[in-house]
C-alpha positions, 0 to 999 in steps of 0.5 A, spaced: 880 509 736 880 508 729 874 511 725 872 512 717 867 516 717 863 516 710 859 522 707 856 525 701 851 520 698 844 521 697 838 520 692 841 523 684 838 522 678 841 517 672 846 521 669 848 525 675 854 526 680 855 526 687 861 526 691 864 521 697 868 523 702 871 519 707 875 523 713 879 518 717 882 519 725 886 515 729 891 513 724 896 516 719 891 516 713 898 517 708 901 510 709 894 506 708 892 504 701 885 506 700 878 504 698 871 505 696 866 498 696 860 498 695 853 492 696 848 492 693 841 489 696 842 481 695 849 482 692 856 481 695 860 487 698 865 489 692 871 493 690 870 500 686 877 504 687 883 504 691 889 508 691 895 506 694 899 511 699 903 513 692 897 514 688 897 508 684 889 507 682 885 501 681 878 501 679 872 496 677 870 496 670 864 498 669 867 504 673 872 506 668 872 513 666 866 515 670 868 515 678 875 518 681 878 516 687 883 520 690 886 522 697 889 528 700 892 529 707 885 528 711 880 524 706 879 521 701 874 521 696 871 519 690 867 522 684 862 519 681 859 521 674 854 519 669 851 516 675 847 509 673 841 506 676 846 499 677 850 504 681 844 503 687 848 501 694 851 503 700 858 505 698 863 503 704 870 506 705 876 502 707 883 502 709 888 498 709 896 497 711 900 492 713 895 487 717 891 493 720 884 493 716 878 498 717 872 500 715 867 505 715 859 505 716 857 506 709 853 511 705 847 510 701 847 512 693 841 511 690 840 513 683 834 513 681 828 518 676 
């Protein structure tokens, strides 16, 4: 059975940081490319970061500079700096490798004074 599992989020304020992890099981999580997406309330569930099984990254412009995605053996991760209020959301971990698609249960950030 394949899980992704999502952990870290929580409430911070403008300007903080917060670390997301995501701990896979029941694949080989090195050959998966792997993503970070979020949605926001009323809004569409949309891309944040991926990396690829070479470490190749991709990220949302308005994350550029501020979130790092990155991945060992077990995890991956994403860090979020210089947290904005618009960063609000249930952030989700995805992976993905040749048909096989997978998703985690989510994490809520709120960023908030």
């Amino acid at each position: 059975q394949v899980q992704l599992v999502e952990s870290g989020g929580g409430l911070v304020q403008p300007g903080g940081s917060l670390r997301l992890s995501c701990a896979a099981s029941g694949i080989i999580l090195s050959v998966y490319t792997m993503g970070w997406y979020r949605q926001a309330p009323g809004k569409q569930r949309e891309l944040v970061a991926d990396i690829t099984r070479s470490g190749a990254t991709n990220y949302q412009n308005s994350v550029k500079g501020r979130f790092t995605i990155s991945r060992d053996n077990a995890k991956v991760y994403l860090q979020m700096n210089s947290l904005k209020p618009e960063d609000t959301a249930v952030y989700y971990c995805d992976g993905k490798y040749s048909i096989n698609a997978y998703w985690g249960q989510g994490t809520q950030v709120t960023v908030s004074s």
